[in-house]
VEXTI-198994 format. One line per field, with one value per atom (N, C-alpha, C): x, z, y; atom name; residue in three letters. Coordinates in steps of 0.2 Angstrom, whole numbers. Layout:
BEGIN
X = c(X, ...)
Z = c(Z, ...)
Y = c(Y, ...)
kolti = c(CA, ...)
tipa = c(ala, ...)
This chain:
BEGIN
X = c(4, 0, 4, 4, 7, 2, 5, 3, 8, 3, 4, 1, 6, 5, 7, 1, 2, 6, 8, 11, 12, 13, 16, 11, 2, -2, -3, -4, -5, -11, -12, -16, -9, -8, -3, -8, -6, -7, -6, -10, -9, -2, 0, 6, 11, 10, 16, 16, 23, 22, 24, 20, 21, 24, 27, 30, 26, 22, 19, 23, 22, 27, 21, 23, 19, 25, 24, 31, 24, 29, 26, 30, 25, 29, 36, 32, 37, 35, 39, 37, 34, 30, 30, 30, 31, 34, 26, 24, 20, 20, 16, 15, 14, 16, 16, 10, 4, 2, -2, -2, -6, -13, -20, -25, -28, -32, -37, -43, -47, -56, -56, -60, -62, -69, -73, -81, -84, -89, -93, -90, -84, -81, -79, -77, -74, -67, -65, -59, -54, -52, -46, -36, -36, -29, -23, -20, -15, -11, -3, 0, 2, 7, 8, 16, 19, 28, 28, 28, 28, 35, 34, 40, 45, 45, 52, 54, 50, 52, 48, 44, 40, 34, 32, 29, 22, 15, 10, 8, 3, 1, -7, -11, -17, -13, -18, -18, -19, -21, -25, -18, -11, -5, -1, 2, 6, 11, 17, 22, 23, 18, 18, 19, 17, 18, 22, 27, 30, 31, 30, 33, 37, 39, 48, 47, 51, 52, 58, 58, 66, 67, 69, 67, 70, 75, 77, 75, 70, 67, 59, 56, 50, 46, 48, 44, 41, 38, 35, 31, 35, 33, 29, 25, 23, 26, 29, 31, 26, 23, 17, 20, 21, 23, 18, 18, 13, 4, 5, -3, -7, -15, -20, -25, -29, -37, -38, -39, -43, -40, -34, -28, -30, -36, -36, -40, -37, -43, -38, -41, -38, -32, -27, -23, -22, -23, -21, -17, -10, -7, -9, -8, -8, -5, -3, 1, -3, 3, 0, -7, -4, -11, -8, -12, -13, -16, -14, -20, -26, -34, -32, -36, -37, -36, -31, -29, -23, -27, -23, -27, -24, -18, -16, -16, -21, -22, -21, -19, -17, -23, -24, -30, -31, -24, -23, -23, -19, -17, -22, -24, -26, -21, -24, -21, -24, -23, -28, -26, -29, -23, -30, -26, -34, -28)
Z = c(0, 0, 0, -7, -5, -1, 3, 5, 1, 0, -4, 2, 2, 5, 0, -2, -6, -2, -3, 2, -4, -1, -5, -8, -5, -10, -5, -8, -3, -7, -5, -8, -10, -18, -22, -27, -29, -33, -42, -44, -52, -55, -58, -60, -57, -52, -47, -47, -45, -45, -37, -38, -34, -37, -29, -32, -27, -29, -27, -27, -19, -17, -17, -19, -15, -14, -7, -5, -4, -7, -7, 0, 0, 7, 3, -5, -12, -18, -21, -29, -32, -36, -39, -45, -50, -58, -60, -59, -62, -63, -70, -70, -65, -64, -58, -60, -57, -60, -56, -59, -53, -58, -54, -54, -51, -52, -48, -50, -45, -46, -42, -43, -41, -40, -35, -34, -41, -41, -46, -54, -54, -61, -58, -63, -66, -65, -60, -59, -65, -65, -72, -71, -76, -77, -78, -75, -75, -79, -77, -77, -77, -79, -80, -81, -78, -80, -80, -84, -85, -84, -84, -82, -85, -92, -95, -95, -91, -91, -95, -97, -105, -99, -101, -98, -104, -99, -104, -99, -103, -100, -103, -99, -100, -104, -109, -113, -110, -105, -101, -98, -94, -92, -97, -103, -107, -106, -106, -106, -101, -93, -87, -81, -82, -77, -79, -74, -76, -69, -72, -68, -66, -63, -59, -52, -55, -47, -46, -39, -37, -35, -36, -33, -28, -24, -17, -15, -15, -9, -11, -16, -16, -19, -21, -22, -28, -29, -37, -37, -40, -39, -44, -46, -51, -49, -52, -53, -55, -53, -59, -57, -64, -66, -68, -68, -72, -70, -64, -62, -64, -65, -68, -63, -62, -56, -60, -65, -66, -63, -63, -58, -53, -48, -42, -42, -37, -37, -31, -30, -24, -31, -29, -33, -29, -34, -28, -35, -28, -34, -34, -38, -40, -41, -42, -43, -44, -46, -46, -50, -55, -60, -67, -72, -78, -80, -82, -84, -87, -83, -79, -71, -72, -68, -63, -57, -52, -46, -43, -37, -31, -31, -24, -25, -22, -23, -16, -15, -9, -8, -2, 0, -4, -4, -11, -8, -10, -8, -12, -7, -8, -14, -18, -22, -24, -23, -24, -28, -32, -35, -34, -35, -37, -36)
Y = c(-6, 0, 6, 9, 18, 22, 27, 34, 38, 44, 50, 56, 62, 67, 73, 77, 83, 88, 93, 99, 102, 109, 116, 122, 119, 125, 131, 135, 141, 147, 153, 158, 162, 164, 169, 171, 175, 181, 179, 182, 180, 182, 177, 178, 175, 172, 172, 164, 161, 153, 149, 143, 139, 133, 127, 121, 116, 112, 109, 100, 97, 94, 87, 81, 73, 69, 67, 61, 55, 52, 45, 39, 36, 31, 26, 26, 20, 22, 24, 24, 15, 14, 8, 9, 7, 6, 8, 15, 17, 25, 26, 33, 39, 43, 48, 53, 56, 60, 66, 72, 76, 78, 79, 80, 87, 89, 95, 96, 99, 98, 105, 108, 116, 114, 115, 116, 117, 112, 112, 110, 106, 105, 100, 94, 88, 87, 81, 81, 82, 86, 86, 84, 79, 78, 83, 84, 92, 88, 85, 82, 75, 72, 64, 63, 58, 56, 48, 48, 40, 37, 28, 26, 29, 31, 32, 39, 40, 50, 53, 51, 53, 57, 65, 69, 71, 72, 75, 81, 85, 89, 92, 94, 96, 102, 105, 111, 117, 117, 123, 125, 119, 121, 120, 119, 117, 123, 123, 129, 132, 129, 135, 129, 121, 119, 113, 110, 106, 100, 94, 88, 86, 83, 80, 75, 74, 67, 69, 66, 64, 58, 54, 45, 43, 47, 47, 50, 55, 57, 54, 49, 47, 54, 58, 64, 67, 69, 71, 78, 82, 89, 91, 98, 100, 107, 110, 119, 120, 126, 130, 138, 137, 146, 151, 156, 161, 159, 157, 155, 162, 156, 161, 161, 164, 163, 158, 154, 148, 142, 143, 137, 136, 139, 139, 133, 127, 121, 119, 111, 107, 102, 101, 100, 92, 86, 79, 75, 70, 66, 61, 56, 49, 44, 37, 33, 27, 23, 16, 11, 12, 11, 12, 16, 19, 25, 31, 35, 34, 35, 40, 32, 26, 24, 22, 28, 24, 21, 19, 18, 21, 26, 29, 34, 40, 46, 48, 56, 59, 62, 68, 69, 76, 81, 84, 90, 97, 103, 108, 112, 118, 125, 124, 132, 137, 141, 145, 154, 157, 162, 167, 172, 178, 185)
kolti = c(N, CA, C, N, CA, C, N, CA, C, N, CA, C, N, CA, C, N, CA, C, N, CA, C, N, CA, C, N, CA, C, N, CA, C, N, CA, C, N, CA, C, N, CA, C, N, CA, C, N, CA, C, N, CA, C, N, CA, C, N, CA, C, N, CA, C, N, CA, C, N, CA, C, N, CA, C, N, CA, C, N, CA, C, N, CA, C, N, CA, C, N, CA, C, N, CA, C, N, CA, C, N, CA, C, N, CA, C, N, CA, C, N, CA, C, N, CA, C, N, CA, C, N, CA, C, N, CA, C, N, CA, C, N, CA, C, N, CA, C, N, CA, C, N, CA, C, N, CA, C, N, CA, C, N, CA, C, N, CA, C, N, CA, C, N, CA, C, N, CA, C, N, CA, C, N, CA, C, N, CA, C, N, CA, C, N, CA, C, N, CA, C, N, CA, C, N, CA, C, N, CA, C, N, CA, C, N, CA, C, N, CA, C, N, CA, C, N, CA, C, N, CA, C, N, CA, C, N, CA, C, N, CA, C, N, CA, C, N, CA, C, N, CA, C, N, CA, C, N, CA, C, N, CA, C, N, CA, C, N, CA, C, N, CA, C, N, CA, C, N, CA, C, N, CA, C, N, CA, C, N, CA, C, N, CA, C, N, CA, C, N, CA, C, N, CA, C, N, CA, C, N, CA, C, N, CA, C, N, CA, C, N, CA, C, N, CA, C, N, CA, C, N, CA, C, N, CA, C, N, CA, C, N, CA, C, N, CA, C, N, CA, C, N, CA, C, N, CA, C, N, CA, C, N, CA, C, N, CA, C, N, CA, C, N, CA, C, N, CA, C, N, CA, C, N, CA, C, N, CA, C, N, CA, C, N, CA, C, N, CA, C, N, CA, C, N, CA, C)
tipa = c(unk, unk, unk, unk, unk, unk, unk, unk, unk, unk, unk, unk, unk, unk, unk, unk, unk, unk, unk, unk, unk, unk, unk, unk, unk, unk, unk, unk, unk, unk, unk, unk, unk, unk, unk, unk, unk, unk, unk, unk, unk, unk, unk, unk, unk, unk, unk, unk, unk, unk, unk, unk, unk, unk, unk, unk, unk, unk, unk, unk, unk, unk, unk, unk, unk, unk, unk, unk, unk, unk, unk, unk, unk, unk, unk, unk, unk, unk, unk, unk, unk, unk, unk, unk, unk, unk, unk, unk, unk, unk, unk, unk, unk, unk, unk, unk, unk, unk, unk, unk, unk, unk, unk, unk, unk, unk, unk, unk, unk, unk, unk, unk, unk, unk, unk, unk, unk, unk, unk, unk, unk, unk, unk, unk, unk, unk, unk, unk, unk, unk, unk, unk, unk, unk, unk, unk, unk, unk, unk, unk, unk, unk, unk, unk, unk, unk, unk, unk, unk, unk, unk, unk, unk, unk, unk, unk, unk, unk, unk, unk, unk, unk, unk, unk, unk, unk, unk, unk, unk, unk, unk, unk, unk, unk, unk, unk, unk, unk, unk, unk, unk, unk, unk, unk, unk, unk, unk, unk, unk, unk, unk, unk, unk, unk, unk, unk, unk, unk, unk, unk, unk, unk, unk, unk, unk, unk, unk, unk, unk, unk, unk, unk, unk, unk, unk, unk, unk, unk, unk, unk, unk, unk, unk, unk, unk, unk, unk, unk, unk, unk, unk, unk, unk, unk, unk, unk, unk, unk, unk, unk, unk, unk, unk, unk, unk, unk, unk, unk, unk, unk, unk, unk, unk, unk, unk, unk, unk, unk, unk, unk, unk, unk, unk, unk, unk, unk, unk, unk, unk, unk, unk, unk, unk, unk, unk, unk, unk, unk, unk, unk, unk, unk, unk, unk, unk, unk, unk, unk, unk, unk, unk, unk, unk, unk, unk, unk, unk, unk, unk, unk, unk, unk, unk, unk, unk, unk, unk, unk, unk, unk, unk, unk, unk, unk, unk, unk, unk, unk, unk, unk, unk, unk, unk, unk, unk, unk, unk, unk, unk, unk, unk, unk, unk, unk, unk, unk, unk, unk, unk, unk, unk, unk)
């Protein structure tokens, strides 16, 4: 059983970036991926890093947010740069499965821009 713990979201200001943080208990040989759901909308796929490094990205963040892990510290970050008021949602990651079926999802960080 993985445990995920999201950290890093906060209230900033449009245009301003955050680095959002999930440590996991163990990576397993699976895609990495971060998700967000805002009141009243549809959980949406942000981000994805697959076993081979190989990265996708929602159109709405293309060129502003970026993925990474680091696999000694079990941790998978998303950078978001140039945040917009529409970014603001509860941001959660994923593992362990396939897009967009995983099965270990964290409980998910607060972001919020305005």
């Amino acid at each position: 059983h993985v445990q995920l713990v999201e950290s890093g979201g906060e209230s900033v200001q449009v245009g301003e970036s955050l680095r959002l943080s999930c440590a996991a208990t163990a990576f397993t040989y699976s895609t990495l991926a971060w998700f967000r759901q805002s009141p009243g909308k549809e959980r949406e796929g942000v981000a994805a890093l697959d076993v081979g490094g190989g990265t996708s990205y929602a159109d709405s963040v293309k060129g502003r947010f970026t993925i990474s892990r680091d696999n000694a510290k079990n941790t998978v970050y998303l950078q978001m740069n140039s945040l917009k008021s529409e970014d603001t949602a509860l941001y959660y990651c994923a593992t362990g499965g396939s897009w967009p079926d995983f099965g270990y999802w964290g409980q998910g960080t607060q972001v919020t821009v305005s």
